[in-house]
C-alpha positions in Angstrom: -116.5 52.9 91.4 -113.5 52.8 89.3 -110.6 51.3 90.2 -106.7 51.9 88.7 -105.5 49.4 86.3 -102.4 48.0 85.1 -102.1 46.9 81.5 -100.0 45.9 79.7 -100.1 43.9 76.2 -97.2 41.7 74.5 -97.1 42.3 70.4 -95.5 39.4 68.4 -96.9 36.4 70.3 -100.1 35.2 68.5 -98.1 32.2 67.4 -97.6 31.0 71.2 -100.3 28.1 72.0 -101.3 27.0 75.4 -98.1 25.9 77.5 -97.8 22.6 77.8 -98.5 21.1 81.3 -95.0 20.4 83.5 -94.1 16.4 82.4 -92.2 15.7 85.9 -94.3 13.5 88.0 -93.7 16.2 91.1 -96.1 18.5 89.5 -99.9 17.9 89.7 -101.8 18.1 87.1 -104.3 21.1 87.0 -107.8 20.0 88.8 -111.1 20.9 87.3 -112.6 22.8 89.7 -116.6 23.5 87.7 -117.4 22.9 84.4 -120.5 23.5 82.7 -121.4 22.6 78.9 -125.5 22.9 79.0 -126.2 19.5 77.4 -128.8 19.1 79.9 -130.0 22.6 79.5 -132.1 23.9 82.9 -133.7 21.8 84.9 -136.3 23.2 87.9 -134.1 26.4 87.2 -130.8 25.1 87.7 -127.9 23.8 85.1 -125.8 21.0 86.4 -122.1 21.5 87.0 -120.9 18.0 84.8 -116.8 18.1 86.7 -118.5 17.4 89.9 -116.8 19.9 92.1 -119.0 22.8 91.3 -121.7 24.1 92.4 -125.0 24.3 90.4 -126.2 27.1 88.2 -129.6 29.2 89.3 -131.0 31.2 86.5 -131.8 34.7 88.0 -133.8 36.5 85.5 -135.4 40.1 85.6 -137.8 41.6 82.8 -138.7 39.1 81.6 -135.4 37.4 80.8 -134.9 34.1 79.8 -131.8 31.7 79.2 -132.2 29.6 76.4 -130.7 26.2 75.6 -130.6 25.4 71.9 -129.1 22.0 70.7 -125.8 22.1 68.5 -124.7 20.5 65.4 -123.2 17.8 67.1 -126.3 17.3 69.2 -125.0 19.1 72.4 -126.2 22.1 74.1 -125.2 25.7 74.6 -126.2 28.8 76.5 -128.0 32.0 74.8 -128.4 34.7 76.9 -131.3 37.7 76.0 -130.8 39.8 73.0 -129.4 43.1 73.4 -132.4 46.1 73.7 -132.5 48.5 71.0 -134.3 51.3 73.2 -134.2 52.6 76.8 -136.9 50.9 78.2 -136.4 48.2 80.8 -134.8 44.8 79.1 -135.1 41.1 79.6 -132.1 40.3 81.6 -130.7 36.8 82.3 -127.7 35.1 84.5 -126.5 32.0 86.2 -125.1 32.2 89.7 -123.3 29.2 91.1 -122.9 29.2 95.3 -118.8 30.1 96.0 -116.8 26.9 96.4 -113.2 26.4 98.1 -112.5 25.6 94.6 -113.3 29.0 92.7 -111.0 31.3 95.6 -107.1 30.0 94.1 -105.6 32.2 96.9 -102.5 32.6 95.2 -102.5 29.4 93.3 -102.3 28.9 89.4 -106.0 29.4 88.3 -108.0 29.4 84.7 -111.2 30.2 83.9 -112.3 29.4 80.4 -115.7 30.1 77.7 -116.6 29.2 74.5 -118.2 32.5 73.3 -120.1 33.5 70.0 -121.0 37.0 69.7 -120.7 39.8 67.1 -119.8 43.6 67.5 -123.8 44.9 67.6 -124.5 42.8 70.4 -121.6 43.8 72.9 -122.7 46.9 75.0 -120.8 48.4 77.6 -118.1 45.5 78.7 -120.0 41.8 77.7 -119.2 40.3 80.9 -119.0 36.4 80.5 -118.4 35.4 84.0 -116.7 36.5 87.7 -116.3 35.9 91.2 -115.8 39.1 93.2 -116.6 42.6 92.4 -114.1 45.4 92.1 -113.2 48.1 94.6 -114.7 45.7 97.3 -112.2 42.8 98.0 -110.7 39.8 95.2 -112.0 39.3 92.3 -111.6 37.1 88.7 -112.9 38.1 85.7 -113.7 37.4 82.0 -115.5 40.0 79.6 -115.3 41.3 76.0 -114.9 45.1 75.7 -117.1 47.5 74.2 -114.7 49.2 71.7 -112.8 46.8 69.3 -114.1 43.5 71.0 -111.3 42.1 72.5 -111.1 39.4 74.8 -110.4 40.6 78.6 -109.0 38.8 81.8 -109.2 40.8 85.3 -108.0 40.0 88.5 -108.1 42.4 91.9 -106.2 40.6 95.4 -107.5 40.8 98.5 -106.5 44.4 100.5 -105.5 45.7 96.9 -106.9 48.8 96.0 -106.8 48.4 91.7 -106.9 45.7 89.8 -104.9 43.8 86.5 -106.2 43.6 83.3 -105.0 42.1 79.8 -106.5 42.3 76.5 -106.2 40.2 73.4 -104.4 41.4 70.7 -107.6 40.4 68.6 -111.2 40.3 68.1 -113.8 37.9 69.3 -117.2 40.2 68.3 -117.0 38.5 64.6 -119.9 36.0 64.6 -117.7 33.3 65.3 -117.1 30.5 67.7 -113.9 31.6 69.8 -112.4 29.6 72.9 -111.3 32.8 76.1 -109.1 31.1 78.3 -107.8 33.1 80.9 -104.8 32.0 83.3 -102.9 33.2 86.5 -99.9 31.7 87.0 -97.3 33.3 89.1 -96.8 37.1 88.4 -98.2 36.7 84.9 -101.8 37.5 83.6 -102.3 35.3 80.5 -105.3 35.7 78.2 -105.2 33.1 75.0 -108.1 33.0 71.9 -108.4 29.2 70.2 -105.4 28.3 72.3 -103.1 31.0 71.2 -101.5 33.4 73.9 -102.8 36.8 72.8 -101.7 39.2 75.7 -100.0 38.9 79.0 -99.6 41.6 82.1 -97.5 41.6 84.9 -99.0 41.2 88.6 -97.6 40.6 92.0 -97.0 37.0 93.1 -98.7 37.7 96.3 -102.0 38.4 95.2 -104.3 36.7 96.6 -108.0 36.0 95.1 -110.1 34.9 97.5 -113.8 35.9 98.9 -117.5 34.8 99.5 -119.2 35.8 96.6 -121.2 34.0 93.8 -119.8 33.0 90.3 -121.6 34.7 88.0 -121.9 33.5 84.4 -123.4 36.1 81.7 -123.6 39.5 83.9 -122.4 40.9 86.8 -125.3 42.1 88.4 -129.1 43.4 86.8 -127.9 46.7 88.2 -125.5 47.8 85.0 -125.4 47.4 81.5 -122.3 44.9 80.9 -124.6 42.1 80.0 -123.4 39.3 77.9 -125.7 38.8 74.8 -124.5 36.1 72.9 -123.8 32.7 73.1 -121.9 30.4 75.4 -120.8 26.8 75.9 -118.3 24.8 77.9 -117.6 27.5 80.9 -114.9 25.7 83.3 -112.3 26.4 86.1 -109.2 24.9 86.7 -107.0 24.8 90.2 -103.1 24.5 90.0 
């Protein structure tokens, strides 16, 4: 079902970098809340969250789908997800669900949620959909995908009793083959999305919107039942409360 959004994009901000945190010893620092960087790949079907705090990573698969976990050049791990189909016929399909956590539902707290993503243009069909918690049109939800059109990094977030939902896009690309850090941030009555650290878009939301439900984090696809897959490659997915 589709649901109203509200957009909106700032133009002459891609020098602003990632706010600094408060310096006053009132304000807490930000908690890590889930983090997973694949170093130990899958293990009896299930990637280790390293903050923790989160829960554990099943791999679902259907078709045949596999999640692979190729080392890096600095000997680490990352995620690949199942190439993108060429035809019609039924694909390999892949994602990792993580059990909700009192951690991933900020209420109306300060929240990010953050990837490392390497994809290009051919691979992105539909909306790319890196992770979520919630699904639209039925309660709260958080979200981070790459859209279909110009590739541009998204951040969505619905509240609880709210009919339509927020969205902000980058002002640039992220489907050019390249690594890119996606760090998306609620804080207030401000939707923040930021590429390599660099604020690329904000929208306006209400300061009483709440994100909160009982639904799975999903990393690389929403569900098996649409096409907004993620294809590419991923590595350091975390959450942050506060």
């Amino acid at each position: 079902m589709k649901i109203a959004i509200a957009l909106a994009l700032v133009a002459g901000i891609a020098g602003t970098s990632t706010p600094a945190l408060a310096s006053s010893s009132d304000v807490p620092a930000p908690s890590l809340v889930a983090r997973y960087t694949f170093d130990a790949g899958a293990v009896n079907g299930q990637v280790s969250d390293s903050s923790g705090h989160g829960p554990a990573l099943t791999v679902r698969a259907v078709d045949n789908g596999v999640v692979q976990f190729p080392g890096g050049v600095a000997g680490g791990k990352y995620a690949a997800f199942p190439a993108i189909c060429a035809t019609a016929t039924p694909c390999p399909r892949s994602l990792l669900e993580g059990a909700s956590t009192a951690g991933l539902n900020p209420g109306t707290q300060t929240f990010r949620w953050s990837a490392r993503v390497l994809i290009n243009k051919a691979q992105v069909k539909g909306s790319a959909n890196i992770m979520q918690k919630g699904v639209a049109g039925t309660g709260s939800q958080w979200k981070m995908q790459i859209g279909a059109t110009q590739g541009r990094a998204q951040c969505v977030v619905g509240g609880t009793g709210l009919t339509g939902g927020y969205l902000v896009r980058s002002l640039s690309t992220v489907t050019d083959g390249q690594w890119h850090k996606i760090l998306c941030q609620r804080s207030g009555t401000a939707l923040s999305v930021y590429v390599d650290d660099v604020l690329k878009g904000t929208a306006t939301l209400p300061a009483t919107l709440s994100i909160s439900n009982n639904l799975p984090m999903r990393i690389g696809g929403a569900n098996f039942k649409n096409s907004d897959m993620y294809h590419g490659l991923l590595d350091d997915v975390y959450a942050e409360l506060g």
